[in-house]
PDB file as gemmi writes it, atoms N, CA and C in Angstrom:
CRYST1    1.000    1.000    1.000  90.00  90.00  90.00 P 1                      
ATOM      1  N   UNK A   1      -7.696   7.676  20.278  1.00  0.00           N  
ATOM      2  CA  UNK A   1      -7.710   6.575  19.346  1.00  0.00           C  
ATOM      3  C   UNK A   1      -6.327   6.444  18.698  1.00  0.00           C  
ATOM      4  N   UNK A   2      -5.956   5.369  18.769  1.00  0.00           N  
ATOM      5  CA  UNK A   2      -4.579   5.041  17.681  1.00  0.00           C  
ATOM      6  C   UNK A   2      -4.615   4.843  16.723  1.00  0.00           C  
ATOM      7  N   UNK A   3      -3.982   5.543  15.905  1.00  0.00           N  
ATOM      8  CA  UNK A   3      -3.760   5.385  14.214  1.00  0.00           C  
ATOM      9  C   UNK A   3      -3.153   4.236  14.138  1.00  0.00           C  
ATOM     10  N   UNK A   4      -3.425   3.004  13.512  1.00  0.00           N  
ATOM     11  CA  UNK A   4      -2.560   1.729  13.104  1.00  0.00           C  
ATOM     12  C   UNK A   4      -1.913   2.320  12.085  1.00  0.00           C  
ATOM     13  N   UNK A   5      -0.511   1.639  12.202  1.00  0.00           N  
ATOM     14  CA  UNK A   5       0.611   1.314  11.105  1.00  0.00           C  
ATOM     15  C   UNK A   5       0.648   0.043  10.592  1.00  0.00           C  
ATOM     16  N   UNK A   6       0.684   0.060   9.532  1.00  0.00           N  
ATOM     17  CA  UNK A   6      -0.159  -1.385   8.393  1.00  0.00           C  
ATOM     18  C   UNK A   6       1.653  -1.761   7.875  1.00  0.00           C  
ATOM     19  N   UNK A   7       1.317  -2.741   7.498  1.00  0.00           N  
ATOM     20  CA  UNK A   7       2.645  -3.762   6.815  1.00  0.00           C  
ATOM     21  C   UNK A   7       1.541  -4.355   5.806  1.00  0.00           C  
ATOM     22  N   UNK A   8       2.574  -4.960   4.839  1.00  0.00           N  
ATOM     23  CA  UNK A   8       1.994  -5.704   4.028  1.00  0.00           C  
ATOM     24  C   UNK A   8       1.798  -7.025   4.784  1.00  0.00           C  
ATOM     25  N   UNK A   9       1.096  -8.267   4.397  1.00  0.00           N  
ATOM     26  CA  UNK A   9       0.611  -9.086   4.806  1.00  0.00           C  
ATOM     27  C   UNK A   9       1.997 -10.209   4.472  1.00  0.00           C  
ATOM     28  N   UNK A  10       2.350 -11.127   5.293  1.00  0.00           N  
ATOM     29  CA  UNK A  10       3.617 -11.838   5.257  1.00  0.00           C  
ATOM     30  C   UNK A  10       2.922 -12.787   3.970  1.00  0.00           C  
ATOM     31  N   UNK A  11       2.117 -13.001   3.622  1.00  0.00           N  
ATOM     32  CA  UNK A  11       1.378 -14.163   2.784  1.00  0.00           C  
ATOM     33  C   UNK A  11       1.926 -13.763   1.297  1.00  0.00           C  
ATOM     34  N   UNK A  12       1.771 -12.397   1.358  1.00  0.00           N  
ATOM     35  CA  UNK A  12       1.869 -11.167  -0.481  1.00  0.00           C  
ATOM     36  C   UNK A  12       3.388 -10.733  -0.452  1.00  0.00           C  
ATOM     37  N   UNK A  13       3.885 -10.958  -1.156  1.00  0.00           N  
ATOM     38  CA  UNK A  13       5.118  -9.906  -1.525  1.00  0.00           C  
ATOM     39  C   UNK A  13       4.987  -9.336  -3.030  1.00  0.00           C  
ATOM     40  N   UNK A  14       5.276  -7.636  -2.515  1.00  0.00           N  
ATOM     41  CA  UNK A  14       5.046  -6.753  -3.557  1.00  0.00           C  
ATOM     42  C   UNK A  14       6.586  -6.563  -4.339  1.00  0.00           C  
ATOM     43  N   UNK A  15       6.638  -6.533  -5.471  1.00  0.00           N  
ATOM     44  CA  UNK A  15       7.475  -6.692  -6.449  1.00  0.00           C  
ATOM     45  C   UNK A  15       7.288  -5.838  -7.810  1.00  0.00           C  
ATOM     46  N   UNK A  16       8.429  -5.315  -8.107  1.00  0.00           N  
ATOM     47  CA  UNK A  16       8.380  -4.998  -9.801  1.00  0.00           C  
ATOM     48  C   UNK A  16       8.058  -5.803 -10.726  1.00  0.00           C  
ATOM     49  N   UNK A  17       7.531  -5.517 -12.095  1.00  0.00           N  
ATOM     50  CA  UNK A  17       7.500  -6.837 -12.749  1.00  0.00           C  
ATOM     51  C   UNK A  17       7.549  -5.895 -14.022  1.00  0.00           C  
ATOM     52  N   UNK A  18       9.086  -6.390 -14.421  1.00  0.00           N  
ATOM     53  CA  UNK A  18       9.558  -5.501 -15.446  1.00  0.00           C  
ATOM     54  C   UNK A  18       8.469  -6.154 -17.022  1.00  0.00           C  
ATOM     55  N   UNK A  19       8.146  -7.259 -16.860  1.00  0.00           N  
ATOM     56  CA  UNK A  19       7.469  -7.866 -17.980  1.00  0.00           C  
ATOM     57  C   UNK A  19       5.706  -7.374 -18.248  1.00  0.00           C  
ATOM     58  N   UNK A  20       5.084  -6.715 -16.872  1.00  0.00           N  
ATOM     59  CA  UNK A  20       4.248  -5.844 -16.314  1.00  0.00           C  
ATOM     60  C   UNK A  20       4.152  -4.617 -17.078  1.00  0.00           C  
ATOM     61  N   UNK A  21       5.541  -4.208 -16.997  1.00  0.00           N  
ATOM     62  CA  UNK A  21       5.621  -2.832 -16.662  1.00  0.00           C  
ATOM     63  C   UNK A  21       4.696  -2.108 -15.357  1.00  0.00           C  
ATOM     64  N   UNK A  22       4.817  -2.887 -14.121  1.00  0.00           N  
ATOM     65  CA  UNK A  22       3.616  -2.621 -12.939  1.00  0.00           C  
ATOM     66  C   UNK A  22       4.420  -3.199 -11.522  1.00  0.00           C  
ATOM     67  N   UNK A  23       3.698  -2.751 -10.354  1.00  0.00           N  
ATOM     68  CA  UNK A  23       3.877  -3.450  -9.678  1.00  0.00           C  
ATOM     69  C   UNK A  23       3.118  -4.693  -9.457  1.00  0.00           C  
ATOM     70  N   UNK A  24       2.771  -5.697  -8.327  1.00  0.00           N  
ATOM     71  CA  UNK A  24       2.477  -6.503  -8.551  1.00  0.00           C  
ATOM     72  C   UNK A  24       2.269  -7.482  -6.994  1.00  0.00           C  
ATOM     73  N   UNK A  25       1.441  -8.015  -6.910  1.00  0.00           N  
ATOM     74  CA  UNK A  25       1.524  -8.455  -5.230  1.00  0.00           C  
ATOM     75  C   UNK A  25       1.266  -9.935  -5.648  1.00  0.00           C  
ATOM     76  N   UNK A  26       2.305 -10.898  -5.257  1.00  0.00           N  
ATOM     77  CA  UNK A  26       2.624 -12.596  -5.250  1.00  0.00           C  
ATOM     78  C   UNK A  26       2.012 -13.135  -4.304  1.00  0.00           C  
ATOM     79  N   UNK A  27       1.172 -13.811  -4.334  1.00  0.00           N  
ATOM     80  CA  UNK A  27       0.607 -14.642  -3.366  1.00  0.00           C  
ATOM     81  C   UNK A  27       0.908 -16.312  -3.752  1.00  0.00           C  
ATOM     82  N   UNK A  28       0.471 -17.760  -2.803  1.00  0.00           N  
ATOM     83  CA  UNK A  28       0.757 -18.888  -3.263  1.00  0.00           C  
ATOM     84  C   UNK A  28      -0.175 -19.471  -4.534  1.00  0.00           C  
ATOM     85  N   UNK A  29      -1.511 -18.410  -4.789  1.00  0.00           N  
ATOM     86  CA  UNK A  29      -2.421 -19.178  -5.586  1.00  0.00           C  
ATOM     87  C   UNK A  29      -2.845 -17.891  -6.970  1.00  0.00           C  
ATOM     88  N   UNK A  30      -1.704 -16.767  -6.945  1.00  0.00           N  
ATOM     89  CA  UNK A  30      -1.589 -16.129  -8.284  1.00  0.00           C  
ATOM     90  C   UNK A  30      -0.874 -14.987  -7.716  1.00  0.00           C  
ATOM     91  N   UNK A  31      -1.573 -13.860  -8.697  1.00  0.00           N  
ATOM     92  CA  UNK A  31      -0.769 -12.580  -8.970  1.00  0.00           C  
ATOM     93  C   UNK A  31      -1.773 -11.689  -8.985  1.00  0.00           C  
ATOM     94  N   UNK A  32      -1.549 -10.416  -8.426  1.00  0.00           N  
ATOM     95  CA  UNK A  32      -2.597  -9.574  -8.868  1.00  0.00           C  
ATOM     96  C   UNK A  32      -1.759  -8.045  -9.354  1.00  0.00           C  
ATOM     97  N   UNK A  33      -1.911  -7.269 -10.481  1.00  0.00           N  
ATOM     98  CA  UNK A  33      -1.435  -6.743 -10.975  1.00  0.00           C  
ATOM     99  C   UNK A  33      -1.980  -5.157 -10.523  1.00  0.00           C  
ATOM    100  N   UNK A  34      -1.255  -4.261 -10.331  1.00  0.00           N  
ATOM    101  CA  UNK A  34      -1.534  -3.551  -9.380  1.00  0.00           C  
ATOM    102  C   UNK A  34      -1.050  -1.618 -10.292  1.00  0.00           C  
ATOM    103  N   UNK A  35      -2.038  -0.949 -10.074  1.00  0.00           N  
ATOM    104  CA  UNK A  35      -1.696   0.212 -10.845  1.00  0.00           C  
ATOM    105  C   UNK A  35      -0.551   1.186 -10.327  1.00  0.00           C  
ATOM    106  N   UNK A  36       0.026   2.195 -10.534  1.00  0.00           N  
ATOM    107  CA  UNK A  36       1.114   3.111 -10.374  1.00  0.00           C  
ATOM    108  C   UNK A  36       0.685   3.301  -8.751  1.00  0.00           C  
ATOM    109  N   UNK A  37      -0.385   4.049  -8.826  1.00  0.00           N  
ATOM    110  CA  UNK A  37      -0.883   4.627  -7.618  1.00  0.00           C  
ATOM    111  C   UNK A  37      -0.858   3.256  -6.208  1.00  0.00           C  
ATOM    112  N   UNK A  38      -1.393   2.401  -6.835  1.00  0.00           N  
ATOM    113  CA  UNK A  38      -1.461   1.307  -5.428  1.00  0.00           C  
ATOM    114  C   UNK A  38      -0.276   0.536  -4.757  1.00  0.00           C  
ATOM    115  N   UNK A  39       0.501   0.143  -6.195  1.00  0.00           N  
ATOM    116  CA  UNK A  39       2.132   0.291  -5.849  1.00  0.00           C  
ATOM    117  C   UNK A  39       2.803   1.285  -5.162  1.00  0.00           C  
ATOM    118  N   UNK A  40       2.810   2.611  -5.266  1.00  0.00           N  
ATOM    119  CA  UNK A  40       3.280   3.374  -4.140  1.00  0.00           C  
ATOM    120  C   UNK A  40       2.808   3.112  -3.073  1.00  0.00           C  
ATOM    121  N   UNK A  41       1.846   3.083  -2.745  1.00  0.00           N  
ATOM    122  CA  UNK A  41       0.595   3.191  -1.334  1.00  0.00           C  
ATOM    123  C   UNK A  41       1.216   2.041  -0.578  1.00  0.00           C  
ATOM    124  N   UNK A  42       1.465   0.506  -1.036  1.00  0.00           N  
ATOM    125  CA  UNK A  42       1.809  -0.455  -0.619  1.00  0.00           C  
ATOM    126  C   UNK A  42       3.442  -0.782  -0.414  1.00  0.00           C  
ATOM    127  N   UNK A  43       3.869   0.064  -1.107  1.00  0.00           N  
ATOM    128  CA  UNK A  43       5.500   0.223  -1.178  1.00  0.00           C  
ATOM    129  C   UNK A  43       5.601   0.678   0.462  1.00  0.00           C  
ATOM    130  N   UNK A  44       4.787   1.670   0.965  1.00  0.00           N  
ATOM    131  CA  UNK A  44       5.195   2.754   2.069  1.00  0.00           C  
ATOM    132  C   UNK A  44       4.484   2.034   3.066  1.00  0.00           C  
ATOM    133  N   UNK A  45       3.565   1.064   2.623  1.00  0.00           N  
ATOM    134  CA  UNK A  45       3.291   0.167   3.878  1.00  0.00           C  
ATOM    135  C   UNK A  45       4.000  -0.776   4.599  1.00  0.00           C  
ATOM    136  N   UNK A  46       5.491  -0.411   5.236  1.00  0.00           N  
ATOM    137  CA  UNK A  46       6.507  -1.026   5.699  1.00  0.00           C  
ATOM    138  C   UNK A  46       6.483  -1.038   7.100  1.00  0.00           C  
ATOM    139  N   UNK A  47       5.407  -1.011   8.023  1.00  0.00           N  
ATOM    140  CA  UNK A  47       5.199  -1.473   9.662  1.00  0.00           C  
ATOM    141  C   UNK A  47       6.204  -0.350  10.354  1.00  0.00           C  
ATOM    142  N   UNK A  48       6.360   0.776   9.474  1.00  0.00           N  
ATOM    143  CA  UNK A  48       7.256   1.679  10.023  1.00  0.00           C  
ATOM    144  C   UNK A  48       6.385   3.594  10.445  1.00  0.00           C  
ATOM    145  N   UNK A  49       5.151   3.376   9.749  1.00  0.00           N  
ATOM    146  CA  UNK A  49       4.362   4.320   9.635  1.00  0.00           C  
ATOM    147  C   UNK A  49       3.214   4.575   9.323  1.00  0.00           C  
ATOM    148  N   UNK A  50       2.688   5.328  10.170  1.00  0.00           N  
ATOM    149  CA  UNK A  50       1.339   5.382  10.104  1.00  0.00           C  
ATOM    150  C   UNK A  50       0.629   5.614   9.004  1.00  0.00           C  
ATOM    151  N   UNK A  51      -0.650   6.013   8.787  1.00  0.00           N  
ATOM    152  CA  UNK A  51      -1.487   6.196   7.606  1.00  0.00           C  
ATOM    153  C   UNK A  51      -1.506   7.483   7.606  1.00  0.00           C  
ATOM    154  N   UNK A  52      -1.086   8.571   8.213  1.00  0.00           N  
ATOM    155  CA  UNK A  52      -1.231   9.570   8.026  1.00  0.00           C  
ATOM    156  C   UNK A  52       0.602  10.069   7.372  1.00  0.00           C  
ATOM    157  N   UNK A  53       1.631   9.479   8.207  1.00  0.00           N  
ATOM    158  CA  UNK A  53       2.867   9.613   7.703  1.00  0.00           C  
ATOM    159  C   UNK A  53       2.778   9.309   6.242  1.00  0.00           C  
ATOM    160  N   UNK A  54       1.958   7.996   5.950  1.00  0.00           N  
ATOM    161  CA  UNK A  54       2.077   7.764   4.622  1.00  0.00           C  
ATOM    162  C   UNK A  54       1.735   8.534   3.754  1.00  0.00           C  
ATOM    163  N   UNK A  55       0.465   9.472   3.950  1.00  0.00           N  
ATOM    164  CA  UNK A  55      -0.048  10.152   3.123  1.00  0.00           C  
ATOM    165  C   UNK A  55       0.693  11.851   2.923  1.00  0.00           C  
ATOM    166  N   UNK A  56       1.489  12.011   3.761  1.00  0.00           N  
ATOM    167  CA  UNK A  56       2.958  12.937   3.895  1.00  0.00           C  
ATOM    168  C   UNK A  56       3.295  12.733   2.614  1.00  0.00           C  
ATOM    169  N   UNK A  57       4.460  11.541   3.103  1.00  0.00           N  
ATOM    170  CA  UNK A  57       5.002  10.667   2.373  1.00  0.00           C  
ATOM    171  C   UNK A  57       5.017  11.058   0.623  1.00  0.00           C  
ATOM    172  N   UNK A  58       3.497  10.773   0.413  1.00  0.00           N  
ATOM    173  CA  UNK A  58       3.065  10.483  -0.846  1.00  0.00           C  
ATOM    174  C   UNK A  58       2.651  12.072  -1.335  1.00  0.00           C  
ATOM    175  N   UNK A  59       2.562  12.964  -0.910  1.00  0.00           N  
ATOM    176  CA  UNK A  59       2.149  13.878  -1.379  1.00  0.00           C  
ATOM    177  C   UNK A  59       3.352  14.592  -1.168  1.00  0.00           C  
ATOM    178  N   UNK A  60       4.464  14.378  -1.089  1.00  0.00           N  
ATOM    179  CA  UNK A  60       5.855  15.098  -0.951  1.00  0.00           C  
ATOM    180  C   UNK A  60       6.599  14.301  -2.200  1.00  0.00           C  
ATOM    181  N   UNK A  61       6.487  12.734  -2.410  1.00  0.00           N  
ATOM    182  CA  UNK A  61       7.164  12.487  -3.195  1.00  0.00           C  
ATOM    183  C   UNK A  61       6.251  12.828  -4.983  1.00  0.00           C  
ATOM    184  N   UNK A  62       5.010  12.904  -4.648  1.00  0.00           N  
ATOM    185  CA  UNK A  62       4.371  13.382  -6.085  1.00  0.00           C  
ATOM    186  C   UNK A  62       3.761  14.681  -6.303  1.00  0.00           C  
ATOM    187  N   UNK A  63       4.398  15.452  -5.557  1.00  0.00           N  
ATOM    188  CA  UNK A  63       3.686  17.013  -5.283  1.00  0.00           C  
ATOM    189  C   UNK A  63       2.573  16.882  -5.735  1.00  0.00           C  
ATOM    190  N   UNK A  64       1.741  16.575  -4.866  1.00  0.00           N  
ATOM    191  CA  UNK A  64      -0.262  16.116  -4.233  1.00  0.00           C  
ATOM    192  C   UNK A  64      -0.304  16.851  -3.615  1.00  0.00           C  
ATOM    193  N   UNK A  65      -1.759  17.277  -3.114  1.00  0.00           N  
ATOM    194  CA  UNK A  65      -2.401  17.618  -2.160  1.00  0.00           C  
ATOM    195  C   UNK A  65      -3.551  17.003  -2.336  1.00  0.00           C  
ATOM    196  N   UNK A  66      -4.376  16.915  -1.248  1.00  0.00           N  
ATOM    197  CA  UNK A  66      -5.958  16.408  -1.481  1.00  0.00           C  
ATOM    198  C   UNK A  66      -6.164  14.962  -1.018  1.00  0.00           C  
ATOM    199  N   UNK A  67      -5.126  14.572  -1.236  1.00  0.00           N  
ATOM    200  CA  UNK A  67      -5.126  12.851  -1.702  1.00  0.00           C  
ATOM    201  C   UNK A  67      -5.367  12.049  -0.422  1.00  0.00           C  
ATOM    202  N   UNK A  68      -5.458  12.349   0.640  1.00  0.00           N  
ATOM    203  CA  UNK A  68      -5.711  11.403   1.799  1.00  0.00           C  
ATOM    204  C   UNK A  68      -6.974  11.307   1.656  1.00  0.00           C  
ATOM    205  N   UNK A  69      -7.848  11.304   0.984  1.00  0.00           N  
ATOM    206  CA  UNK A  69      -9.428  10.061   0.871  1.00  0.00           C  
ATOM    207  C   UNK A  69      -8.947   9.352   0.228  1.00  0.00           C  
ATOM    208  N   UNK A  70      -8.644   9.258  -0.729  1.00  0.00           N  
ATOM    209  CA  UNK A  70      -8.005   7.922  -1.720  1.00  0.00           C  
ATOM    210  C   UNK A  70      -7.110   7.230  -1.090  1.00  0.00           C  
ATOM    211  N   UNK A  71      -6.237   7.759  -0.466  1.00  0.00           N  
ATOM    212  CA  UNK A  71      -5.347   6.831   0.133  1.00  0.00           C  
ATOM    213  C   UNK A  71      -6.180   6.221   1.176  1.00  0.00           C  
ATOM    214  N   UNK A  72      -7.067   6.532   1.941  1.00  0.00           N  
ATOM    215  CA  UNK A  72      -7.204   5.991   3.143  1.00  0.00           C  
ATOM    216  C   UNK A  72      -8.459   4.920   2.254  1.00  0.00           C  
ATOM    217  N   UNK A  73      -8.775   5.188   1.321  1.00  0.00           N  
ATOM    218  CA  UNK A  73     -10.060   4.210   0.492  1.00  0.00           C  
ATOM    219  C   UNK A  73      -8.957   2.979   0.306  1.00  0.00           C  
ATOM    220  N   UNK A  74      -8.446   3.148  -0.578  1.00  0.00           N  
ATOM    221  CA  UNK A  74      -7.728   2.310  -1.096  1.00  0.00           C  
ATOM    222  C   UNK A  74      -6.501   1.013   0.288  1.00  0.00           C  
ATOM    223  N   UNK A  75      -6.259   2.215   1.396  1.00  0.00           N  
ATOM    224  CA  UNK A  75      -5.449   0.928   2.398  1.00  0.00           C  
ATOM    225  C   UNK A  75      -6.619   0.509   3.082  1.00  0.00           C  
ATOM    226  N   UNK A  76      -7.913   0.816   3.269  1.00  0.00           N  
ATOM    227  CA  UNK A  76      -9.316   0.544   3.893  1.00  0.00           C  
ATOM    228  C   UNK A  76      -9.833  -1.027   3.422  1.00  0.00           C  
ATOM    229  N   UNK A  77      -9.683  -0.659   1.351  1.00  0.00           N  
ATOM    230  CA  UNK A  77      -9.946  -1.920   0.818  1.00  0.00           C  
ATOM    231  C   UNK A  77      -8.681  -3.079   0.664  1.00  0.00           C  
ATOM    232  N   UNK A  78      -7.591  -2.815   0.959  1.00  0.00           N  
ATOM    233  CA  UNK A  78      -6.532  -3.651   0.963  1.00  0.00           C  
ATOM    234  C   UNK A  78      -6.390  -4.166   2.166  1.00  0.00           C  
ATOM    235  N   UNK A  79      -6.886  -3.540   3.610  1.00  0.00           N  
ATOM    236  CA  UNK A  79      -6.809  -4.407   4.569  1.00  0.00           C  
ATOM    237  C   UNK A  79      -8.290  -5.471   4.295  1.00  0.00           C  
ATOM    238  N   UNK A  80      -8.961  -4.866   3.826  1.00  0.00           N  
ATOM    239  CA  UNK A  80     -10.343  -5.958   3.655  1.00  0.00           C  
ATOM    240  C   UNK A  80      -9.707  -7.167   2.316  1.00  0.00           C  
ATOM    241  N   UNK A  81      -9.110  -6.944   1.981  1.00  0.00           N  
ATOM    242  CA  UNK A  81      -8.804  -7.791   0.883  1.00  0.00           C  
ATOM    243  C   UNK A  81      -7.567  -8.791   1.564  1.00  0.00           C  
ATOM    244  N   UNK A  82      -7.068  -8.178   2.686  1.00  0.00           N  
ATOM    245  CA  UNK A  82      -6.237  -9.095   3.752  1.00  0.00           C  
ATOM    246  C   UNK A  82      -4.462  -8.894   3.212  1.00  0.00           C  
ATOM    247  N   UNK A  83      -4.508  -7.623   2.539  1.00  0.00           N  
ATOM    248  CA  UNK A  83      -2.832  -7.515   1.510  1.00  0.00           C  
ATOM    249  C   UNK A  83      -2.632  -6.451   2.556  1.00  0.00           C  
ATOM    250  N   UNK A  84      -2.898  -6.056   3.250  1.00  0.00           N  
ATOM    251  CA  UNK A  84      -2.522  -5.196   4.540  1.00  0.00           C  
ATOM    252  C   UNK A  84      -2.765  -5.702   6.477  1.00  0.00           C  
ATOM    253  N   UNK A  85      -1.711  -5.839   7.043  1.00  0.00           N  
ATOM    254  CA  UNK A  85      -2.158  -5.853   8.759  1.00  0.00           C  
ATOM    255  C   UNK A  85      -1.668  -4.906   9.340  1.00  0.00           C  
ATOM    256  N   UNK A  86      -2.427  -4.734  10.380  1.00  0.00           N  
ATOM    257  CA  UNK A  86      -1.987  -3.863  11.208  1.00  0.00           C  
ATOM    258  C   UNK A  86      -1.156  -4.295  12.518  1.00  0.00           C  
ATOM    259  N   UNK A  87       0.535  -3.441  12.735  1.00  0.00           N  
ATOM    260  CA  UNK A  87       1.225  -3.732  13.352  1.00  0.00           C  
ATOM    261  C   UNK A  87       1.214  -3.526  14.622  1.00  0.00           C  
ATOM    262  N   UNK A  88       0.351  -2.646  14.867  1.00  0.00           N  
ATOM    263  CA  UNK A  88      -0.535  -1.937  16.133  1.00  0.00           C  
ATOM    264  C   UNK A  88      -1.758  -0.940  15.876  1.00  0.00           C  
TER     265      UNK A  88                                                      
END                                                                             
């Protein structure tokens, strides 16, 4: 089975929003305001790596362990929410 590598969706662009204090994903018909944790997750979703690299990734840059159910919950409900595709 192949692990897909997810990108963000060309429709959303994820952004800082210093007025937030958050990240933040732009679409043509609003904004959705996005917590610490989901902003990283979506930051590393760059069509460059898998879901398992990501969860490396994330537990190297926040000294984690454990954390790949949440991560994989959370890019599970973001591809259902259509703010994630898969590049293969």
């Amino acid at each position: 089975m192949t692990v897909p590598i997810l990108k963000l969706n060309p429709v959303f662009r994820l952004q800082w929003e210093p007025a937030q204090d958050a990240h933040v994903l732009l679409y043509p018909e609003g904004m959705v305001q996005l917590n610490q944790s989901a902003g990283e997750i979506l930051k590393r979703c760059d069509g460059m790596r898998d879901i398992d690299a990501l969860i490396a990734d994330l537990q190297q840059a926040f000294n984690a362990q454990d954390i790949g159910g949440e991560v994989r919950s959370f890019v599970a409900e973001a591809e259902q929410r259509g703010w994630l595709e898969a590049v293969r």
